[in-house]
GUDO-877187 format. One record per residue (C-alpha): residue in three letters; x, y, z. Coordinates in steps of 0.1 Angstrom, whole numbers, plus 5000, padded with zeros to 4 digits. Example, Ala and Ser with C-alpha at 12.3 -4.5 7.8 and 13.67 -1.06 7.14 Angstrom:
ALA512349555078SER513749895071
This chain:
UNK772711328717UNK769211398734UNK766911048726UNK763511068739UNK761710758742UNK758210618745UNK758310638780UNK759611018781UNK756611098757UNK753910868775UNK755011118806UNK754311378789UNK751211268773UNK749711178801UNK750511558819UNK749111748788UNK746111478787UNK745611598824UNK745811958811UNK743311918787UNK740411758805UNK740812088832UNK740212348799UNK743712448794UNK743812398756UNK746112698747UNK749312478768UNK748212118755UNK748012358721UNK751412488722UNK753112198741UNK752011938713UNK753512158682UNK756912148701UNK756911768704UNK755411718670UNK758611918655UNK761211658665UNK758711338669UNK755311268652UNK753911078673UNK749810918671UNK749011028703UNK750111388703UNK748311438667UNK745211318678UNK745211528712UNK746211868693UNK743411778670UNK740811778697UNK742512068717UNK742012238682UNK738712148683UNK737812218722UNK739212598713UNK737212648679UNK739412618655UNK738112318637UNK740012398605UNK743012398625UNK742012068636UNK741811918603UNK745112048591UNK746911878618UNK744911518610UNK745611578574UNK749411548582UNK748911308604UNK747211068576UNK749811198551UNK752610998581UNK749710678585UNK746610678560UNK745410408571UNK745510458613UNK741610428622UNK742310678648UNK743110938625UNK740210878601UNK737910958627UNK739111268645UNK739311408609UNK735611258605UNK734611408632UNK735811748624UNK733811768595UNK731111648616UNK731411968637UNK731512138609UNK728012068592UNK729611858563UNK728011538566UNK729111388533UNK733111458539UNK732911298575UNK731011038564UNK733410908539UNK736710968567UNK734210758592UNK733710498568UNK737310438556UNK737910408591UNK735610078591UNK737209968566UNK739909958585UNK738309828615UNK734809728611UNK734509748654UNK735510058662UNK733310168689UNK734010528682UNK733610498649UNK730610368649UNK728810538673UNK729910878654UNK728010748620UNK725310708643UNK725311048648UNK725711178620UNK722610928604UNK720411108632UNK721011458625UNK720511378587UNK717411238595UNK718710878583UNK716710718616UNK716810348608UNK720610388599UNK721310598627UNK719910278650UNK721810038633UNK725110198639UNK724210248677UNK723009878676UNK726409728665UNK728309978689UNK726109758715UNK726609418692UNK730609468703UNK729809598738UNK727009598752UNK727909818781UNK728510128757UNK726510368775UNK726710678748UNK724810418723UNK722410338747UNK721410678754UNK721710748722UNK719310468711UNK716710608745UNK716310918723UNK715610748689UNK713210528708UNK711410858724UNK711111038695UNK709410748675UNK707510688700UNK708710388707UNK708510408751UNK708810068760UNK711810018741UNK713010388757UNK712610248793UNK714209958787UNK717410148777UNK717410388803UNK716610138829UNK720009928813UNK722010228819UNK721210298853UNK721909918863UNK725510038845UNK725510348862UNK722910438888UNK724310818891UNK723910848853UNK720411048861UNK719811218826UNK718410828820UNK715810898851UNK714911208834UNK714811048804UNK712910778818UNK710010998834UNK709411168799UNK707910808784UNK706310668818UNK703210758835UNK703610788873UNK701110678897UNK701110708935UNK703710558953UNK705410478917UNK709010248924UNK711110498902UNK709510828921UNK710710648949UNK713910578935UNK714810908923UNK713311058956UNK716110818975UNK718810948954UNK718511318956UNK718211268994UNK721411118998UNK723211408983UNK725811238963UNK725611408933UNK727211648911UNK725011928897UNK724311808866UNK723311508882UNK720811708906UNK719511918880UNK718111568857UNK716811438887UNK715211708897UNK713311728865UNK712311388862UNK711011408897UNK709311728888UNK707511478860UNK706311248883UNK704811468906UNK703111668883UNK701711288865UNK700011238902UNK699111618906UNK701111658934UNK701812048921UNK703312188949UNK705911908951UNK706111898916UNK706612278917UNK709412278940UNK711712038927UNK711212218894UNK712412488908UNK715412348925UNK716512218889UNK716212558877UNK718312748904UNK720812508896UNK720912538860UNK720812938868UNK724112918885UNK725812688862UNK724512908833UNK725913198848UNK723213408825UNK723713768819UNK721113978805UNK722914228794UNK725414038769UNK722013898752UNK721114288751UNK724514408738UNK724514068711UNK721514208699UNK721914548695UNK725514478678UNK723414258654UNK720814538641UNK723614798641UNK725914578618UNK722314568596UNK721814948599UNK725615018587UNK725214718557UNK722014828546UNK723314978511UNK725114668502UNK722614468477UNK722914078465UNK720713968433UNK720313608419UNK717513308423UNK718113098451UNK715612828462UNK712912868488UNK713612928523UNK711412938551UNK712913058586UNK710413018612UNK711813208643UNK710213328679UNK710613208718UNK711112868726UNK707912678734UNK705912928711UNK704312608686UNK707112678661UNK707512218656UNK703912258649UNK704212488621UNK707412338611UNK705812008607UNK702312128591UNK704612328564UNK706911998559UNK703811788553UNK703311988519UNK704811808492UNK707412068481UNK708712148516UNK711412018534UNK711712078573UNK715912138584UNK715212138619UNK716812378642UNK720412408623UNK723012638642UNK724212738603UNK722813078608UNK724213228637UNK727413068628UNK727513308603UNK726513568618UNK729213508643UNK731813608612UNK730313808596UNK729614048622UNK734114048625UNK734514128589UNK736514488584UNK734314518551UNK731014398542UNK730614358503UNK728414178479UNK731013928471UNK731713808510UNK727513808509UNK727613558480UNK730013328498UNK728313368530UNK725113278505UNK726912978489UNK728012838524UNK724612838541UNK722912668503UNK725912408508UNK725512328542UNK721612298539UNK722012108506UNK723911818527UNK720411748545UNK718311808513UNK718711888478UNK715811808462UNK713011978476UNK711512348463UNK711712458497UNK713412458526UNK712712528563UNK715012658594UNK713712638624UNK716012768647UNK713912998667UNK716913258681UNK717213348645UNK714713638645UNK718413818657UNK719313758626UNK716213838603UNK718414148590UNK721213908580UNK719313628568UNK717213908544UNK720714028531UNK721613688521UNK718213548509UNK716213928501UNK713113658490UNK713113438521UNK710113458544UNK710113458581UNK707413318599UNK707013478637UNK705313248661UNK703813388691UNK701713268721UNK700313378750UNK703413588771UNK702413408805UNK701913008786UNK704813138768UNK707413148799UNK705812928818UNK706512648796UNK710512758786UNK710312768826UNK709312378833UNK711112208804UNK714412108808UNK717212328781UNK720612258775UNK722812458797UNK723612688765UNK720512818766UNK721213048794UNK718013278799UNK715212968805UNK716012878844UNK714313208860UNK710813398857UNK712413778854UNK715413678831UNK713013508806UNK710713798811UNK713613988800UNK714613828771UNK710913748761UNK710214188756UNK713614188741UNK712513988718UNK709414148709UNK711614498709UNK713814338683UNK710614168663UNK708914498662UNK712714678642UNK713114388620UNK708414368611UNK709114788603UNK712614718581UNK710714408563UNK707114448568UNK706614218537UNK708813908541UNK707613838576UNK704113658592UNK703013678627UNK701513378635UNK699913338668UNK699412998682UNK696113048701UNK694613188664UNK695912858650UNK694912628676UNK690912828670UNK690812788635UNK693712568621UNK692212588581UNK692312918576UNK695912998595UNK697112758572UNK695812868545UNK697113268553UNK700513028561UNK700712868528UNK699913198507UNK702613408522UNK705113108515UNK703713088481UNK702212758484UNK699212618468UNK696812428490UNK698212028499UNK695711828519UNK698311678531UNK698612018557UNK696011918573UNK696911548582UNK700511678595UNK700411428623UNK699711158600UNK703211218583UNK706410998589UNK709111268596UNK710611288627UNK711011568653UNK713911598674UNK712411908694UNK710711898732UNK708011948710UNK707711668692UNK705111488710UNK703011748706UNK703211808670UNK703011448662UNK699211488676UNK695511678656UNK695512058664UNK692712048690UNK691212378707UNK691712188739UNK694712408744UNK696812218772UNK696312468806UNK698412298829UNK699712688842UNK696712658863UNK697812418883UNK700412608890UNK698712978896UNK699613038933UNK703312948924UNK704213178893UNK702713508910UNK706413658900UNK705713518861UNK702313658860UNK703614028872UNK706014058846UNK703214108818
């Protein structure tokens, strides 16, 4: 008789643990269903769920916690992986009541907790979203994801005091936690000779650090520089971020290129393939990054029948399976249809219209227009040079592969103008250029042009869009928060003798 006991399994748990945290999901994966067939154990449900969920297969994922709460219903643990899976998978309302069944449960569980926080900030639930980060900090006070988590809220409401605080906490916990210093130098004004300059100056100096690490620092230092107009130092660490990120990124051009070009041949081969039937208004504003697309989102949200989404992901997940489907018909169009209205409708479900704002979408205009043939698509443009200059000095999310270098986003910057110009001939009536130097010249009458091609009647309230409560969660927000003035901010020419590479490309 072969008896394995806790011990035996706690080995092996801790081996496939070990496995999992280097990327090899497919053995943690198949190890876990073997030891689940003879003994269902907590711990080897809950790390098949998140291998499940580290390789994609979310549904997966939830079928394995479903058995696992059909064995313990009532195992906190349990109730939020399975929360969280629905979390991942855009359905707020499902992981919400998993989360909260888990309180029941056990009202401080830190995980818990923190992961309602979540979810209340990317449904726009601010004040709920703080008060789930607050008593994740009421239990411990040390819990470093809440505090960063509470350093954004506090940025984006403008709330800096309260946003240095926190990020000043977490590098007392953690001094090598540097996201905080970049954090940090987005709220504060530097001056010469400014303590945390100094600081952050001392720590990239003594080399310890881990890329990611580097590349934060390097950006708040970038800040602080630039706050002191110190624009060749400013311009060199900035540029030592981006290298970084470049390697980590790994970026290749050509991928974006093929991406692309599978997109508008899956379009060209679907074309025939209609879908009829109301659906309610949707506004996709597309373009580059950094091309005053929060601006427009918020003047368009500020109307009284428009809600703004954001930049939601709902889109290209799609397209991502659509693009595999054998056979493309007007029944897989209306679920495609369905699943996008219910996945918008768990942010809002009340408004006349609707906005995405996820700018990569103009790859998708030809999908999107299958789906929605009545949607509009708003283009925002800019000046090329301002344009890449500014994806160039913010900091992006490694994902974002093509910002970290002058010719790849030169690259991908005429690749998306190619791909504009297809998609403006295919649907010369459902899209709007909309420039941001036009706007910024004569805001009334953009908006006006804006508001027509969306089908809008006039709202004053367009024209006080700063004045209005919603929040932003973009790099933009700061910005759009403020009056359109023609004072255009020009701080490329600070930086004229450095970008001679930018400038060449266009």
């Amino acid at each position: 008789m072969n008896i394995v006991t806790d011990e035996v399994l706690k080995k092996k748990y801790d081996i496939l643990y070990k496995k999992y945290i280097k990327g090899d999901f497919s053995e943690v994966i198949k190890e876990c269903n073997k030891i689940l067939k003879h003994r269902k154990h907590q711990l080897f449900f809950n790390l098949l769920s998140i291998a499940y969920q580290k390789s994609g297969k979310i549904e997966k994922a939830i079928d394995i916690m479903k058995e696992a709460l059909d064995l313990n219903p009532n195992h906190p643990n349990f109730l939020n992986n399975i929360g969280l899976c629905f979390y991942k998978l855009h359905k707020y309302s499902e992981a919400e009541k998993y989360f909260k069944k888990g309180l029941e449960i056990d009202n401080k569980h830190l995980h818990i907790l923190n992961n309602l926080g979540n979810l209340k900030r990317e449904t726009y639930k601010i004040e709920e979203s703080t008060e789930y980060y607050k008593k994740v900090l009421n239990i411990q006070n040390d819990a470093v994801p809440s505090l960063f988590n509470l350093v954004g809220i506090y940025r984006i409401t403008n709330q800096k005091e309260n946003s240095k605080q926190y990020c000043k906490k977490i590098l007392e916990l953690n001094k090598k936690f540097t996201d905080a210093d970049r954090q940090y130098s987005l709220v504060h004004k530097y001056v010469k000779n400014d303590p945390h300059l100094i600081e952050m100056l001392k720590k990239i100096e003594k080399d310890d650090l881990n890329n990611l690490e580097k590349i934060h620092i390097c950006y708040g230092i970038h800040k602080a520089y630039e706050d002191i107009k110190d624009y060749e130092s400013a311009f060199k660490y900035l540029k030592i971020g981006n290298d970084i990120l470049k390697k980590e990124a790994k970026y290749n051009f050509s991928q974006d290129e093929k991406r692309i070009n599978n997109f508008i041949n899956f379009y060209k081969k679907n074309k025939k393939v209609k879908i009829t039937g109301d659906h309610r208004g949707l506004i996709f504003i597309v373009g580059m990054p950094r091309s005053g697309s929060s601006l427009i989102e918020q003047i368009l949200t500020s109307h009284k029948k428009v809600f703004g989404g954001g930049e939601l992901p709902y889109m290209q997940e799609i397209a991502n399976k659509i693009i595999n489907e054998e056979k493309i018909d007007t029944s897989l169009i209306h679920d495609y249809k369905n699943h996008y209205l219910a996945l918008i409708g768990e942010l809002n479900n009340s408004s006349h219209i609707f906005t995405d704002k996820e700018l990569l979408n103009f790859i998708n205009i030809g999908l999107i227009l299958k789906l929605f043939p009545n949607a509009k698509i708003i283009n925002c443009t800019r000046d090329p040079v301002d344009n890449c200059w500014s994806i160039y000095k913010n900091f992006f999310p490694i994902k974002t592969q093509f910002v970290n270098d002058f010719k790849d986003i030169a690259k991908f910057y005429k690749l998306y103008l190619t791909t504009m110009n297809f998609w403006q001939k295919e649907f010369p009536k459902n899209i709007f250029n909309l420039n941001y130097e036009t706007l910024v010249e004569n805001p009334k009458n953009q908006i006006e042009k804006i508001l027509y091609f969306c089908d809008l009647e006039w709202d004053e309230n367009v024209m006080s869009h700063h004045k209005s409560s919603r929040i932003i969660r973009t790099l933009s927000f700061d910005q759009a928060n403020k009056p359109i003035s023609k004072k255009v901010s020009n701080t490329i020419k600070n930086y004229k003798s450095m970008i001679g590479d930018l400038i060449k490309e266009f």
